[in-house]
LOMAR-707953 format. One record per residue: residue number from 1; residue in three letters; x, y, z of N, C-alpha, C in turn. Coordinates in Angstrom, 1 decimal, padded with zeros to 4 digits. Each point is the difference from the previous one (the first is absolute). Layout:
N
+-----+------+--------+--------+--------+--------+--------+--------+--------+--------+--------+
| seq | type |    n_u |    n_v |    n_w |   ca_u |   ca_v |   ca_w |    c_u |    c_v |    c_w |
+-----+------+--------+--------+--------+--------+--------+--------+--------+--------+--------+
| NUM |  Ala |      X |      Y |      Z |      X |      Y |      Z |      X |      Y |      Z |
...
+-----+------+--------+--------+--------+--------+--------+--------+--------+--------+--------+
//
This chain:
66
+-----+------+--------+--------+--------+--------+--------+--------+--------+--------+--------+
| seq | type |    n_u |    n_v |    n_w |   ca_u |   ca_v |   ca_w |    c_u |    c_v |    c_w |
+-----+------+--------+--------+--------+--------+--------+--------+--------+--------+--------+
|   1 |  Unk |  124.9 |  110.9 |  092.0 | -001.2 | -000.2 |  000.9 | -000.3 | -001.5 |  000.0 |
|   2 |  Unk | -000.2 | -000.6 |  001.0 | -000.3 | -001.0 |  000.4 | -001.3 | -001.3 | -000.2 |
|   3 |  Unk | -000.3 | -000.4 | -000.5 | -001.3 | -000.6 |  000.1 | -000.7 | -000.7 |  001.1 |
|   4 |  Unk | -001.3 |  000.1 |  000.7 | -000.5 | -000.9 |  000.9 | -000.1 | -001.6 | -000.5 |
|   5 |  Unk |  000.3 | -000.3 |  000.9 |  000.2 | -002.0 | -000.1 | -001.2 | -000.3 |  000.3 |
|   6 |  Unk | -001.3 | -000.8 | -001.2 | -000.8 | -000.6 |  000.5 |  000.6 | -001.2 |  001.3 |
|   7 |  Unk | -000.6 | -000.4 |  001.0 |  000.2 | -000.6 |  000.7 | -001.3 | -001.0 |  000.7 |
|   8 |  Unk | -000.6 |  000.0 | -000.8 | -001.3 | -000.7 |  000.5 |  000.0 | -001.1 | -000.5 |
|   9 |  Unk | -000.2 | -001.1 |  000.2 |  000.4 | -001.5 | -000.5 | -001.4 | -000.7 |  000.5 |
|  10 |  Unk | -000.2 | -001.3 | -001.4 | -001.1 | -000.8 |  000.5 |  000.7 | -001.5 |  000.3 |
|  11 |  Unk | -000.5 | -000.3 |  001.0 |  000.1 | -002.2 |  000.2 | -001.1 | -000.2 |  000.3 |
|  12 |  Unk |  000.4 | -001.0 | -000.6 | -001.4 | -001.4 |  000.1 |  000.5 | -000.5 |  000.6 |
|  13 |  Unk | -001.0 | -000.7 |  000.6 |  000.3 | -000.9 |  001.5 | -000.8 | -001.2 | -000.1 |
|  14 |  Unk |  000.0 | -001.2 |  000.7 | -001.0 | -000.8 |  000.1 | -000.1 | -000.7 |  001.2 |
|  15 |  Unk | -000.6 | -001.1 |  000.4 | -000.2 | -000.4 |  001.7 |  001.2 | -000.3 |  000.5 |
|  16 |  Unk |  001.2 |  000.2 | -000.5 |  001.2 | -000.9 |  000.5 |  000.7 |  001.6 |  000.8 |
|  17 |  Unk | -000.4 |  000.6 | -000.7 |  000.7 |  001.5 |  000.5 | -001.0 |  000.6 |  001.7 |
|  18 |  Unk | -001.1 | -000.3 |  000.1 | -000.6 |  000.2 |  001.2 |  000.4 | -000.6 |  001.3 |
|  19 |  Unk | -000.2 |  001.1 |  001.1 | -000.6 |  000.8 | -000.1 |  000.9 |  001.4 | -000.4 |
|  20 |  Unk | -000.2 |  000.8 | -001.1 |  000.5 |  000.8 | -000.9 |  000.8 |  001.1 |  001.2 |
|  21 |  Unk |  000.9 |  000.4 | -000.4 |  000.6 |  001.6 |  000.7 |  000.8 |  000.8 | -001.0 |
|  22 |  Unk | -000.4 |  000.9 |  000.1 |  001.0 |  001.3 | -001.0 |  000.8 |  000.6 |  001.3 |
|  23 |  Unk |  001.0 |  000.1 |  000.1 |  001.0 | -000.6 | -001.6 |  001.4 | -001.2 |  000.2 |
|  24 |  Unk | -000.7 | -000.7 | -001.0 |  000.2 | -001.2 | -000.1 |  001.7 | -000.5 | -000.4 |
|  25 |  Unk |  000.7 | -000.6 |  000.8 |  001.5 | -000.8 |  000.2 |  000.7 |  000.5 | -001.5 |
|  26 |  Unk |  000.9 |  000.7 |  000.2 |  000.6 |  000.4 | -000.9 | -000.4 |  001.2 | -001.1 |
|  27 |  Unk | -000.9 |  000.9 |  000.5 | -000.9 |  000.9 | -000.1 |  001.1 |  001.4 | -000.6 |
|  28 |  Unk |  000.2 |  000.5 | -001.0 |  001.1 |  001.0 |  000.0 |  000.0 |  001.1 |  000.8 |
|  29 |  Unk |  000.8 |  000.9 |  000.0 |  000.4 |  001.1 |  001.6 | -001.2 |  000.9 | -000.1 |
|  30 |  Unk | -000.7 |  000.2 | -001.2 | -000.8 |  001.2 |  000.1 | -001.3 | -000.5 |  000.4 |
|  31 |  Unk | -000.3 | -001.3 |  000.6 | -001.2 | -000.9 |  000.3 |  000.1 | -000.1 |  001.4 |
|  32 |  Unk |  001.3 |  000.3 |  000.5 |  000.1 | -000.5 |  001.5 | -000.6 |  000.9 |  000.9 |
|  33 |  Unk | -001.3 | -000.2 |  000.5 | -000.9 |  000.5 |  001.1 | -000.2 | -001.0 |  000.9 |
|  34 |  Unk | -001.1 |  000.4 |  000.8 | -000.4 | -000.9 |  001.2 | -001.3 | -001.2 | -000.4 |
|  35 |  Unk |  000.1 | -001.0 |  000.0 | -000.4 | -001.0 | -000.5 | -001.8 |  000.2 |  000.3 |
|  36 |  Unk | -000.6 | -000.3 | -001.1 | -001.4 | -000.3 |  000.2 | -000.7 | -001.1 | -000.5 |
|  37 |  Unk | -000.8 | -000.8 |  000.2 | -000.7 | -001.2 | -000.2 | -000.9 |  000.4 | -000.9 |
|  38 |  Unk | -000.2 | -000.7 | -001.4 | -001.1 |  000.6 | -000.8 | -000.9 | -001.0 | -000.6 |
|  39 |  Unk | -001.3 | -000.1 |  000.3 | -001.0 | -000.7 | -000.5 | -000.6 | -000.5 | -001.4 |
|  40 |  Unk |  001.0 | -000.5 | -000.7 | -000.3 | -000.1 | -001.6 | -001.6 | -001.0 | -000.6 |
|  41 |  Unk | -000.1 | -000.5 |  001.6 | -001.1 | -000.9 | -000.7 | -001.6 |  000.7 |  000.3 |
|  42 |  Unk | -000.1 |  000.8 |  000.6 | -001.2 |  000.7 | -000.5 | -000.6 |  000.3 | -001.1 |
|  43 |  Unk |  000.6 |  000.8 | -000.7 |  000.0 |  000.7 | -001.0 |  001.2 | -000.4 | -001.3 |
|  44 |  Unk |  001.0 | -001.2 |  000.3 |  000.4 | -000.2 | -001.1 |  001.7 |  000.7 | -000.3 |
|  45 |  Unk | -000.2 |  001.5 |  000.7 |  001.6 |  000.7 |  000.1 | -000.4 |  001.4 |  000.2 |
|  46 |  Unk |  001.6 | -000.1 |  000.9 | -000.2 |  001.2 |  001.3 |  001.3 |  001.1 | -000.4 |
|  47 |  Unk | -000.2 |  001.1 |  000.1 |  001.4 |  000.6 | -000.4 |  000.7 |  000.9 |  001.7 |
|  48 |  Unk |  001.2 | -000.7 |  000.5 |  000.5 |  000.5 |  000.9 | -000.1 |  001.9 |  000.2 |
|  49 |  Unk | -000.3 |  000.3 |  001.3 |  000.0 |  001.5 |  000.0 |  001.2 |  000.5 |  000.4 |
|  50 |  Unk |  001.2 | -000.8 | -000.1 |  000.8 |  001.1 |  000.2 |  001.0 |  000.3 | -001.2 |
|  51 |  Unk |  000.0 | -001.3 | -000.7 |  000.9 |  000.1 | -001.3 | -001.0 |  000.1 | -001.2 |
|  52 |  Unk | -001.1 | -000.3 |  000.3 | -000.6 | -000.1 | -001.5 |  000.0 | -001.5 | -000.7 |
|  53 |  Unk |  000.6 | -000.8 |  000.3 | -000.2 | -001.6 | -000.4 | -001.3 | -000.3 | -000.3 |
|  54 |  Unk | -000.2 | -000.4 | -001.4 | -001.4 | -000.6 |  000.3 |  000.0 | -001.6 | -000.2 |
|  55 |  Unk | -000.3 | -001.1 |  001.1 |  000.0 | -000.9 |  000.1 | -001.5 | -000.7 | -000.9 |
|  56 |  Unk |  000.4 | -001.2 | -000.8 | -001.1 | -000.7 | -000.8 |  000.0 | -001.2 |  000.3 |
|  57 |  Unk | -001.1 | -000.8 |  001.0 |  000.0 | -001.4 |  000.1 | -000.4 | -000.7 | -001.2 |
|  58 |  Unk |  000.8 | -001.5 | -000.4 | -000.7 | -000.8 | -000.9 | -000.1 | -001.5 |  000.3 |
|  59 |  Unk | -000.8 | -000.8 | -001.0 | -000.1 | -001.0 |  000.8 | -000.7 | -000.5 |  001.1 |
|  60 |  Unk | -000.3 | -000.9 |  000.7 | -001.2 | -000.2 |  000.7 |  000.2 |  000.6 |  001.3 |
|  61 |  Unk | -000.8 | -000.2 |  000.9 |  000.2 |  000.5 |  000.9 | -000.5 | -001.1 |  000.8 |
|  62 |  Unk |  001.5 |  000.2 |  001.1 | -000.4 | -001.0 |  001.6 | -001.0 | -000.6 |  000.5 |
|  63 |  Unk | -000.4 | -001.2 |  000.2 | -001.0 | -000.7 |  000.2 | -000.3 |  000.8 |  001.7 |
|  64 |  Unk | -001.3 | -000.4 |  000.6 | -000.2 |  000.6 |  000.7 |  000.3 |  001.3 |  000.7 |
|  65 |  Unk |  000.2 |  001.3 | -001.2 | -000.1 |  001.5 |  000.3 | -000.9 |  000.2 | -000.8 |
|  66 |  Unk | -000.9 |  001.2 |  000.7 | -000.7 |  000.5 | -000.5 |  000.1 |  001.2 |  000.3 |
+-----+------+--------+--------+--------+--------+--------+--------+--------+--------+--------+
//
């Protein structure tokens, strides 16, 4: 019997990686969906809805965004 493969992965990111998209250039095969833009600087970190990624901004954040 087989085991299930966790597959849920965290990155940190910081202003150089914006504006953010999952899933990100070189993303492995079981990540490959249709791209979505995700807002880390609200709240700090966003976890993609289709793979489960949860993205963590660090580091300052971009002068004039609010």
């Amino acid at each position: 019997m087989s085991q299930a493969k966790d597959t849920a992965r965290e990155v940190t990111v910081t202003a150089h990686d914006l504006p953010l998209h999952c899933p990100q250039p070189g993303a492995p095969l079981w990540a490959r969906h249709p791209r979505v833009f995700l807002d880390v600087l609200k709240t700090g970190e966003m976890k993609c809805p289709y793979c489960g990624t949860n993205y963590r901004f660090t580091g300052e954040a971009p002068k004039g965004h609010h």
